[in-house]
C-alpha positions, -999 to +999 in steps of 0.1 A: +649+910+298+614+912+283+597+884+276+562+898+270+564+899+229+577+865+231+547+852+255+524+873+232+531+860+200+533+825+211+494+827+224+489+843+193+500+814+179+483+792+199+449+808+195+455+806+156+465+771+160+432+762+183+410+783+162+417+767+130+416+732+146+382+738+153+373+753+123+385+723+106+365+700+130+332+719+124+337+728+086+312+702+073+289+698+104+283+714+138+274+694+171+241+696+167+242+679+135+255+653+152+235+651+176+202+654+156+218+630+134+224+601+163+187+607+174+174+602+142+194+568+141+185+558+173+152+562+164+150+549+126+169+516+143+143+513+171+123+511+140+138+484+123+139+465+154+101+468+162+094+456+126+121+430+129+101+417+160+065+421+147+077+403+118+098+374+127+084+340+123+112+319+138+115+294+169+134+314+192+132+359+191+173+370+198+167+405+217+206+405+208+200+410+175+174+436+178+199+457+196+229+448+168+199+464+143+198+493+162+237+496+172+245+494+129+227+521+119+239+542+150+274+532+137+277+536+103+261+571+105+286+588+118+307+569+101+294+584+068+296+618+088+332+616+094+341+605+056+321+630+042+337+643+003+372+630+021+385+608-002+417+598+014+392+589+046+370+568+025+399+549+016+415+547+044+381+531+058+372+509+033+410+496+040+407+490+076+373+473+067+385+446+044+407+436+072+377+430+096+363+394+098+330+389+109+331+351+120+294+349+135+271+333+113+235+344+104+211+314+108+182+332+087+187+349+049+157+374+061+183+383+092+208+396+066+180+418+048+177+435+077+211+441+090+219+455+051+186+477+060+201+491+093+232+496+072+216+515+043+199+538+069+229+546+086+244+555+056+214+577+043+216+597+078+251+603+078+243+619+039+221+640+061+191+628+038+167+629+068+134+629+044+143+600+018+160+579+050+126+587+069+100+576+038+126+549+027+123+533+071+083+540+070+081+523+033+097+492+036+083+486+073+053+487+064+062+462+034+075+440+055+046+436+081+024+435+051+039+407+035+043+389+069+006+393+080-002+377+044+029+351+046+015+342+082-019+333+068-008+304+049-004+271+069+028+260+089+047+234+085+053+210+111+065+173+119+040+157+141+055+122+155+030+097+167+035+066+189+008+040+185-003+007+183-008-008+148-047-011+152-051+028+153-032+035+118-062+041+100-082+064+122-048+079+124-050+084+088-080+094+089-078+122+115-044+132+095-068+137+060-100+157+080-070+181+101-043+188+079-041+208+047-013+188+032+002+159+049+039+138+043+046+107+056+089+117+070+099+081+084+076+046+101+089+025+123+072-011+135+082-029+169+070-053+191+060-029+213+040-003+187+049+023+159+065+053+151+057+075+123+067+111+121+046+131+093+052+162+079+017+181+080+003+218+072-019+234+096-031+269+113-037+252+148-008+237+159-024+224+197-057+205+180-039+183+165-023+167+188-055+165+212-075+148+186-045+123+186-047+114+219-085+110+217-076+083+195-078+045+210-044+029+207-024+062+203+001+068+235+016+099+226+017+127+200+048+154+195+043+182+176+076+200+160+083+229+139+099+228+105+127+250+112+106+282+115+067+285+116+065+297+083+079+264+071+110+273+052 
């Protein structure tokens, strides 16, 4: 019995089956479109996570979320690659999406300005709109360290806590009026043993204040805190 017809048509078969399965993979894109597009979200997040760094003002600088920058916009593009003009796959997505929860909570409103940023990329590089995502990266960063450079010239707030004796009070004062640009008394309290006052003061130097407490008779020591951030929000 002959079994060659039957062993020919089914790899016939199977090499019609294989070449339109990858037809249908590469109808909309090729693998170097992905790849170019990856490298340029790799690079458009490194981006957003150099400005992120140049411009953050906080206490403590998360490396973590530099890296979550760069990880969304490598993400969502090919993401936006695989939906495509699919309509049945952007539903499906935006299904499986509303079923995520995202429980971690972002300390800073500027922190989710810039994961929506990473976002937005992502989704202009998996639309293969390398020019507008590339202007819209170099636009805004530059906007953004800009506006920092000019935010960052204003005077921080701080709280600065004294511990003194009552005598020194008014050369405390007096050294608050001549070093501070604005100046709030926060809380005083009177013992036996001295005072407490914790003041809520503007400044650009943050280390000569404090030194020209302690050169103050009567004063024993002088804490300096930030407000929160050093841009005093």
């Amino acid at each position: 019995m002959n079994f060659t017809p039957v062993l020919l048509s089914a790899m016939t078969k199977s090499d019609i089956v294989t070449s339109d399965f990858w037809t249908s993979q590469f109808s909309s894109f090729t693998p170097a479109t992905v790849v170019m597009t990856l490298l340029f979200a790799l690079a458009t997040g490194l981006m957003i996570s150099l400005v992120y760094k140049l411009t953050y003002r906080g206490v403590l600088y998360s490396p973590q979320f530099s890296m979550v920058l760069i990880m969304l916009t490598l993400i969502t593009a090919p993401v936006v690659m695989a939906i495509g003009s699919n309509v049945a796959l952007s539903m499906g997505m935006v299904g499986a999406l509303s079923i995520v929860r995202f429980r971690t909570a972002v300390k800073e409103p500027l922190d989710t300005c810039y994961m929506f940023w990473a976002i937005t990329m992502g989704i202009l590089l998996g639309a293969r709109q390398y020019v507008i995502a590339l202007c819209v990266v170099v636009g805004i960063g530059i906007i953004l360290v800009a506006l920092s450079y000019v935010h960052f010239r204003h005077p921080n707030a701080y709280l600065l806590v004294v511990h003194y004796d009552e005598s020194a009070e008014p050369d405390i004062e007096s050294e608050l009026r001549r070093g501070t640009r604005a100046r709030r008394v926060r809380s005083k309290t009177v013992t036996r043993g001295g005072a407490e006052m914790t003041v809520e003061v503007r400044l650009d130097n943050r280390t000569d204040i404090v030194g020209h407490m302690l050169d103050i008779k009567g004063v024993h020591d002088a804490t300096l805190v930030a407000c929160q951030n050093e841009t005093g929000a």
